[in-house]
N, C-alpha and C positions, 0 to 999 in steps of 0.2 A: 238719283236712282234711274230715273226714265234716261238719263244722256248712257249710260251704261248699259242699260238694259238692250240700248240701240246696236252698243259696240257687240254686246253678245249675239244679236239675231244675223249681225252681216259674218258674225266669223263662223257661222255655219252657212250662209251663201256661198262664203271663200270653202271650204271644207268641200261640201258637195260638188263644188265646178272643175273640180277635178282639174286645176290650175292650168284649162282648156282657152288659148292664145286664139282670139277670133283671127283668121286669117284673110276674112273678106268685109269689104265697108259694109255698111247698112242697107242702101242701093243694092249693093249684091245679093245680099240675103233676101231681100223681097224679091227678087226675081226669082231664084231658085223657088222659095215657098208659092210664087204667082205658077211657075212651068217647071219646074224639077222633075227629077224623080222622085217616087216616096221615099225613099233611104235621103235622099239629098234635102226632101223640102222637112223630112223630120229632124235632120242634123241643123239645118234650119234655124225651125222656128224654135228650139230648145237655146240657142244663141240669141236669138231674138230675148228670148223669155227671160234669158241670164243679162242681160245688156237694160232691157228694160227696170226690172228691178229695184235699180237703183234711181233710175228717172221717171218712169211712168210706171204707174200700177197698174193701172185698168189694160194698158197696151198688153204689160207681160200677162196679164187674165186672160184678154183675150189668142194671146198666141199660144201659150199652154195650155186652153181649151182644145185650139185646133190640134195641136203638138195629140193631143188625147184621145182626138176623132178618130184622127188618122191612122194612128198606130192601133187602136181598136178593128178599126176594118181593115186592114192589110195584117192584122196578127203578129205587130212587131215587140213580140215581148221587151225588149233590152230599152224600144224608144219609152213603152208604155209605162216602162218604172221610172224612167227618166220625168216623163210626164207625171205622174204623181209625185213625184220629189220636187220637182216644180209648183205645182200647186199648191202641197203643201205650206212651201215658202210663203209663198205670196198669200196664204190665209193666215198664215203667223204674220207677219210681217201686219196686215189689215185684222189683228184681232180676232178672226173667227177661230176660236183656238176647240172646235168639235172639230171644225173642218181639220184642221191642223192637223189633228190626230189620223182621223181616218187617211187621208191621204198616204201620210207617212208610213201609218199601218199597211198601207196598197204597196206600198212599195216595197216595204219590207218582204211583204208574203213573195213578191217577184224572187229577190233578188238572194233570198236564204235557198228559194230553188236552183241555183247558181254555182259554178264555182270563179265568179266574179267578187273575191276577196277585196278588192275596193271598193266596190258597192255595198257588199254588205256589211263594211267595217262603215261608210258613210251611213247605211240607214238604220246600226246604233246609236248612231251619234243623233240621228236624227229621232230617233224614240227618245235617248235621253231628257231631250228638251222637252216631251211633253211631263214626264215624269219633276222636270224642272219647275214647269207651271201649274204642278199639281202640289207643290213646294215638297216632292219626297225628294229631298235631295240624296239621300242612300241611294237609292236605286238608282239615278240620274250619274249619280258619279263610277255606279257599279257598273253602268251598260259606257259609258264613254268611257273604262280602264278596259272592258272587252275589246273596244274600237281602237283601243292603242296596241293592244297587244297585236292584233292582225297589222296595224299600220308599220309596228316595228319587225314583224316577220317578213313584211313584204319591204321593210328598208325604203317607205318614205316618208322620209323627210319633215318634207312640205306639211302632210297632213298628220305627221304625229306631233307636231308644232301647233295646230291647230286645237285637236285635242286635248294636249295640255292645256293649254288657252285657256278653253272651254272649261273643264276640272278646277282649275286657276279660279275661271269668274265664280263658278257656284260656292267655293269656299269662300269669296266677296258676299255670296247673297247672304253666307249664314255667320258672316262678322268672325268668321276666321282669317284673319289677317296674314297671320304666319304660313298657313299653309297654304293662303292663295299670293303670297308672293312667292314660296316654294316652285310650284307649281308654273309661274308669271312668268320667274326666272330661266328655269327650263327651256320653257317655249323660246323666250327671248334671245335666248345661244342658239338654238336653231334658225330662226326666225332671222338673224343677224347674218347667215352664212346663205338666205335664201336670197332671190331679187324678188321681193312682195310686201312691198313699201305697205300696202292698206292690213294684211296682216301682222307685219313690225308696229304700225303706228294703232291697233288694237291694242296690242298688249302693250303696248307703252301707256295706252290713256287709262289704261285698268291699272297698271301699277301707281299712277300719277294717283288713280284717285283714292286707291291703297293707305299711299303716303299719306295723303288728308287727313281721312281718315283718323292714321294714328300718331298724327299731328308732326310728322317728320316734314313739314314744309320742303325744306331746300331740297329735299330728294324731290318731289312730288314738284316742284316746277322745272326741274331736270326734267324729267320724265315727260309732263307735258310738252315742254320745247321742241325736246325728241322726237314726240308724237305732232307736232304741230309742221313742223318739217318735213316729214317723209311725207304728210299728207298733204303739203302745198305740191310736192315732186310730183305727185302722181293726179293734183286738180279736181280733188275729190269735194266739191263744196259741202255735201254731208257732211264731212267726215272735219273738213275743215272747222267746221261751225261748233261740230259739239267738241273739241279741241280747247278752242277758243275759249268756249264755256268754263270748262273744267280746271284749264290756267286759269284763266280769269278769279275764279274761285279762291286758288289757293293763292295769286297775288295778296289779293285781299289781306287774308289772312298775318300775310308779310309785311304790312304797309305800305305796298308799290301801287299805289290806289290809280296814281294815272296810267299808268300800265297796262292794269287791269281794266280800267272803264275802257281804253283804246279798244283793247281785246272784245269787250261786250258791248262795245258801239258796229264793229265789225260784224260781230257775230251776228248781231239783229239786222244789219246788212242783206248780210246772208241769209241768215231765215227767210224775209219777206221777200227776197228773191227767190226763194225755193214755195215759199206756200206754207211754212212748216212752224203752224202757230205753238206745237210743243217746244219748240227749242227757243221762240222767242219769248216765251213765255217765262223759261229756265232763265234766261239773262235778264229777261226785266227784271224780274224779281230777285236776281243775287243785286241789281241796280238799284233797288226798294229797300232793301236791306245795308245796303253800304249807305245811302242818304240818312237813313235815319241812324246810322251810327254815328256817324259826321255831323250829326243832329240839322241837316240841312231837310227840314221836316217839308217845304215845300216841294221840291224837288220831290223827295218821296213820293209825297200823293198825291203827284202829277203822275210819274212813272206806273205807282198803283193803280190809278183811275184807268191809266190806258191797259193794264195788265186785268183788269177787271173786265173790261170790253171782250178781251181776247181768248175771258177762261168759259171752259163747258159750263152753263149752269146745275149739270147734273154731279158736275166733279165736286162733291161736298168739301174734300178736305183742303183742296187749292182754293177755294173759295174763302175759307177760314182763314187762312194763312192770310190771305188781299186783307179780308175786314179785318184781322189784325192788325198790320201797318196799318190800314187806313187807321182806323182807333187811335193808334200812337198818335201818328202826324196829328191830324184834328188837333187830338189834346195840348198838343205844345205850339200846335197855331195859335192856338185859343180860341178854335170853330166850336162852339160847342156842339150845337145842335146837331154838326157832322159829326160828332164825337157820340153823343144819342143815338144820332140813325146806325151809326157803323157796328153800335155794341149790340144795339138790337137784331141788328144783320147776321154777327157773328155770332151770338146768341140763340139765334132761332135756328140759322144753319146748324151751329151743333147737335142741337136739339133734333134736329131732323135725320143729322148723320146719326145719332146714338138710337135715334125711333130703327129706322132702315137696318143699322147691324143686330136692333133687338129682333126685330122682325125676322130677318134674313135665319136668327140665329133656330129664334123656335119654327120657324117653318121648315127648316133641315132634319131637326130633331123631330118635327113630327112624320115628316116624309119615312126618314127612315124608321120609327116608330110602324107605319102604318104597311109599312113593306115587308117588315119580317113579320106582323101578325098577318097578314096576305101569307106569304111562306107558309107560316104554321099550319092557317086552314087548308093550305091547301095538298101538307101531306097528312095531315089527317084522314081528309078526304080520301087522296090515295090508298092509304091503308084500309080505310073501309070497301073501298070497293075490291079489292083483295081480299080481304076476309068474306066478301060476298061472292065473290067467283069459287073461291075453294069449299065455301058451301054448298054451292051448286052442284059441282063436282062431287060432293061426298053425299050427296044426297040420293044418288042411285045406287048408294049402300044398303048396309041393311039398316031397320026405323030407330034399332034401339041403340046403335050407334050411331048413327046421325042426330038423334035425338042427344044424344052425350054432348057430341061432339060439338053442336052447336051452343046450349049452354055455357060448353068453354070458351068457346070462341067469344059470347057476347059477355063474358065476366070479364076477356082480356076486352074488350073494345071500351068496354064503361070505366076499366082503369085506364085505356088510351085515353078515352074520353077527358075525365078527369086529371091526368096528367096536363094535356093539353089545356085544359081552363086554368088548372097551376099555373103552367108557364106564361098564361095570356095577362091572367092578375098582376103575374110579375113583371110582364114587360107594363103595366099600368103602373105599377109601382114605380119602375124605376121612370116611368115617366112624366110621372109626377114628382119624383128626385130630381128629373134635369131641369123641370120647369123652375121649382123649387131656387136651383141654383142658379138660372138664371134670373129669376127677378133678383137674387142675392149679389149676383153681378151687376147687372141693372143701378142697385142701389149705392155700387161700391164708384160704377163708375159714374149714375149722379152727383154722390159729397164730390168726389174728386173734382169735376166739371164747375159746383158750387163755390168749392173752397180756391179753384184757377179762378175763377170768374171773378171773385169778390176779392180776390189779393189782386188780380194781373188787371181786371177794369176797373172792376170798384176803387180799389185804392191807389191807382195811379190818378183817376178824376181827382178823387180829396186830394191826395199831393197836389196835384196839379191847382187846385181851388186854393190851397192852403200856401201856395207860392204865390201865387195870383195875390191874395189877401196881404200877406208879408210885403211885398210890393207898393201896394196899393197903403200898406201904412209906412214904408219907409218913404215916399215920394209927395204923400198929402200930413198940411200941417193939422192938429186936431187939439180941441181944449183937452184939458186933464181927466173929466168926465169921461167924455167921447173916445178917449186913449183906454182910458180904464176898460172902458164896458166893450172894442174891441181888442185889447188883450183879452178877455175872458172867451168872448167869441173864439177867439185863437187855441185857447185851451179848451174849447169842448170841443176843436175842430180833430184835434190831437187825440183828444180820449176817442173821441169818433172812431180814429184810426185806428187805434189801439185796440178798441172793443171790433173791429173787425176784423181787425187779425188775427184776435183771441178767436172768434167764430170761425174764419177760416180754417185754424189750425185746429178746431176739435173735430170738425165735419171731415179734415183730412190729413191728417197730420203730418208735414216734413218728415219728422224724425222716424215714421213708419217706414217710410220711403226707404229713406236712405242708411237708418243703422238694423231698424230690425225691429222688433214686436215687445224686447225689453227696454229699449231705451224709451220707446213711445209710451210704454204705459209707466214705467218709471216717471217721466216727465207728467204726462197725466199727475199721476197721485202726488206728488209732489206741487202742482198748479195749483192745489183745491186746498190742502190745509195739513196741520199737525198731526193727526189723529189719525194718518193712514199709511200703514209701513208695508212696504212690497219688498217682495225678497224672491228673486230669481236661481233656481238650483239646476246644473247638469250642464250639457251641452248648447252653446249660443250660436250655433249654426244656423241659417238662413233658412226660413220655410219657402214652401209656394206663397205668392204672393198674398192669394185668395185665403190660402187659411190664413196667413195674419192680418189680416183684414178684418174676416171675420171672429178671431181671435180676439181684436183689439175691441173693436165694436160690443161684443157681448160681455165683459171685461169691463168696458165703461158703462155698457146701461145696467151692470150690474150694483157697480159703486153710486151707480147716480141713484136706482130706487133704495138702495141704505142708505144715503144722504137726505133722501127726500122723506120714506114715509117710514125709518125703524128710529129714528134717535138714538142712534147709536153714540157713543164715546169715543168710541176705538173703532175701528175697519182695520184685518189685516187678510193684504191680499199675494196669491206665494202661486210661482208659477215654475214646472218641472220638468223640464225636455231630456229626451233621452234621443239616443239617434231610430227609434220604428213609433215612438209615443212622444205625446206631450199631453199634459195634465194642468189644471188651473183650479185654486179654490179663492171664494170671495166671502170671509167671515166677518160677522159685527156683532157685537155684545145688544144690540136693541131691540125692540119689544116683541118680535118673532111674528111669527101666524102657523094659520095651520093651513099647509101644501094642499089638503084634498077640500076645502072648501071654494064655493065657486069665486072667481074675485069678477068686477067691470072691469080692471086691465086687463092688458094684452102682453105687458111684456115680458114675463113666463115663458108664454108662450111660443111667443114670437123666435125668443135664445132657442128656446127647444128646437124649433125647424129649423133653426141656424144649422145645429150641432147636427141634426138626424141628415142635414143636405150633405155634411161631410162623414157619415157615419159615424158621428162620436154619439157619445154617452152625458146626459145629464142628471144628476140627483140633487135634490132639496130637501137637507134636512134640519127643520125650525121648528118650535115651538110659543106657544104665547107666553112671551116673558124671559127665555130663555136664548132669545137672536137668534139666528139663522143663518148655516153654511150651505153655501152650492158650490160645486166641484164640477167638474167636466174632464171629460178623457175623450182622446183620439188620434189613430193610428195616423202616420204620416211619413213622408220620405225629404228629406233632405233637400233644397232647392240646386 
């Protein structure tokens, strides 16, 4: 994703440069920008700023600052949007993506004043990418089909190849394949008929990584080759490196293993020649992953250790991914202790990544929460002092009409009033709906994080122990005794495993995953005993993910408190989807209670907030001796 991410920022550098052929060395240009005229040292330093780009950042800052001075005091409108489309660049490019915006924003306001139809077809294309990184890909693809249509009016080429591109990759961010090789392809007929090797070799590394993707290998190392070639033609080490990467990849994938390492010995090459700890980062790590397939487990977590050194420590999720292979390796060295330290590394990381998104999440929601009650007060406000100036005004009336007149007025203001405390309740309300939902998330994506943990560490260590063990008795000779009682060892190493799968699987269940919300609880009630018959009616279409979760969840702790405190005989649990509803009831013949007394559990309760976080409905209806059904309904669409 980031090697891609890369190929999309420069094919809006190519886009905007308006495929402008520097005509003078470097030397030259500094001298112009040292003694020129302003028209010459602005043409200038905007070549300066497009040349550096690709080699020095801080240099094109600072020349597109001055490129900015300049054209500000001499009032060169055409340089000064040029200068902000420059800037722009180079703060996307370095992440500051507010700056990013305004700049582009600057530009645009220029260049719409204009009847400069390449400008301003370049600086939709150049909005679209903020809308890109705000991930509305709608709109991002609606302002870059505005930018084609002017590019195809004005018959170029160049830059409607470009824009395709562009439309191409966004249909890549949102895993539409078909339509971003639709799209790839297009570009690529053009592109083929241009001389602009760095734009051909783009959308070749986009299609390359396409093919990956959707596992069509032998196209997708086509494509790379493609793209690896035009890009040696024109000595582009960038563009070289993430090239390399991206074949390299999908060798892999083919079994061309030495091929591919060639390619990713290269490419780290490159990288540490350029400075460019993300791309070497990208290759060690397809190199971490190819050793330990090869199960050349040392190798691994050597390449890891040094890819460890190399990652942000604030980057939570590349962090995860290192202490994973490392975890692996360890285990099949037989470090253990390094197998300890690595699980608890990537343990605690998680843990910190899921704090941070929790965090992240309700601090948004409060933000916005606290913005539109801000709002509200503040046209209430509004309106009262409206209704106090028009009293003013009607008060050099006559007394007995002003005296009416105001009456009314403060009857309507006290039902303003009171509206407004409605809507403020409400928005508390629904604030404590989203809170609601998320600790419900919270919770959904703890099991999950529990039930990976204790299959993918926990029980890769016991395998690991329990090969270890096996070993250790096929190779030492032992009396009959001593055989006995570690076979038996052996066998409660086995149920160990066993009864941790079983735990992993009800905290998160596979088959939730992956078939749907009937086969899971199907499976469920079928795990536990005879006595409990499920029958699913209607439509078996896929929900949102969250309601079968939560579906599944309340569903089981409903079967577990009748297993636990009714004595039931029987459980029969019948579940009813329709394509706007789904419905559930969970009945037992066992000795009931009565719903309006107080109980010390909580888990009543608990299912209730469940169902009120997704607007359903819950009912209980039991008696002493006569068992106890609950039912649940709620409105729903389709996944």
């Amino acid at each position: 994703m980031k090697i891609r991410l890369l190929f999309f920022i420069l094919l809006f550098f190519t886009l905007t440069a308006n495929n402008r052929i520097f005509s003078q060395n470097l030397d030259s240009l500094e001298q112009i920008v040292n003694s020129g005229l302003n028209e010459e040292k602005l043409e200038a330093l905007s070549d300066l700023t497009l040349y550096y780009q690709d080699n020095d950042i801080s240099k094109a800052l600072s020349y597109a600052w001055k490129q900015k001075q300049i054209a500000l005091k001499t009032n060169q409108t055409y340089w000064l949007g040029d200068a902000y489309e420059n800037l722009g660049y180079i703060y996307f490019y370095d992440q500051y993506i507010d700056s990013t915006e305004y700049y582009f924003q600057e530009a645009y306001k220029i260049w719409n004043k204009t009847d400069n139809k390449i400008k301003i077809g370049a600086s939709l294309s150049n909005l679209s990418l903020i809308f890109r990184l705000k991930n509305q890909s709608d709109s991002a693809i609606f302002y870059l089909q505005k930018a084609r249509t002017i590019f195809e009016e004005e018959k170029k080429d160049f830059l409607v190849s470009q824009v395709l591109a562009n439309i191409a990759s966004i249909y890549n961010d949102i895993g539409n394949h078909i339509k971003h090789d639709q799209y790839a392809l297009m570009a690529l007929a053009l592109q083929e008929k241009l001389d602009d090797n760095r734009a051909l070799g783009i959308t070749l590394i986009n299609l390359c990584e396409s093919m990956e993707a959707q596992s069509r290998y032998d196209e997708a190392v086509e494509y790379g080759e493609r793209a690896l070639k035009a890009f040696r033609e024109i000595d582009q080490s960038l563009f070289i490196c993430a090239a390399l990467i991206r074949t390299g990849s999908v060798l892999f994938q083919l079994n061309e293993n030495k091929r591919a390492m060639d390619y990713l010995t290269e490419a780290i090459a490159i990288a540490e020649y350029l400075g460019n700890n993300q791309m070497k980062n990208e290759a060690l790590l397809l190199k971490v992953n190819y050793y330990l397939q090869q199960k050349e487990y040392k190798n691994a977590k050597l390449n890891a250790i040094n890819l460890l050194a190399l990652t942000d420590t604030a980057n939570k999720r590349d962090l995860m991914r290192i202490y994973d292979c490392l975890l692996t390796a360890s285990i099949f060295t037989n470090e253990k202790d390094d197998a300890i330290k690595y699980f608890k590394k990537y343990v605690d990381t998680k843990n910190e990544l899921q704090q941070q998104l929790f965090i992240d999440n309700i601090s948004e929601l409060e933000i916005k929460y606290e913005t539109e009650k801000k709002e509200l007060k503040i046209t209430t406000l509004e309106e009262e002092k409206r209704l106090i100036r028009w009293l003013s005004i009607a008060g050099g009336a006559l007394l007995l009409l002003a005296l009416t007149t105001f009456i009314l007025l403060w009857r309507f203001t006290a039902q303003k009033k009171h509206l407004a405390e409605t809507q403020i309740k409400q928005f508390e309300q629904e604030k404590q709906l989203v809170a609601t939902q998320s600790v419900l998330d919270g919770e959904t994506h703890e099991r999950s994080r529990l039930a990976r943990d204790l299959h993918d560490g926990l029980g890769s260590m016991l395998t690991g122990v329990r090969l270890n063990l096996q070993e250790m008795k096929d190779g030492v000779k032992l009396e009959y005794v001593d055989l006995e009682r570690f076979d038996r060892a052996l066998v409660l190493l086995d149920e160990s495993v066993r009864e941790m799968r079983r735990v992993s699987h009800h905290l998160m269940p596979e088959s939730l995953n992956r078939f749907g919300l009937k086969s899971a609880v199907n499976d469920f009630c079928h795990s536990l005993n005879s006595h409990i018959t499920f029958d699913y009616f209607g439509d078996e279409t896929r929900l949102d993910p969250k309601i079968e979760v939560m579906l599944y969840r309340t569903i089981h702790e409903l079967i577990n408190n009748a297993l636990k405190h009714s004595g039931s005989q029987h459980i029969m649990v019948q579940i009813m989807q329709e394509p706007d509803r789904i419905a559930f009831t969970v009945q037992d013949d066992g000795c009931g209670f009565n719903p309006k007394e107080p109980t010390d559990g909580t888990g009543l309760q608990n299912i209730r907030t469940r169902m009120a976080a997704y607007n359903g409905t819950l009912l209980v209806d039991s008696k002493a001796g006569e068992g106890t059904e609950v039912s649940g309904e709620l409105k729903v669409r389709n996944s």
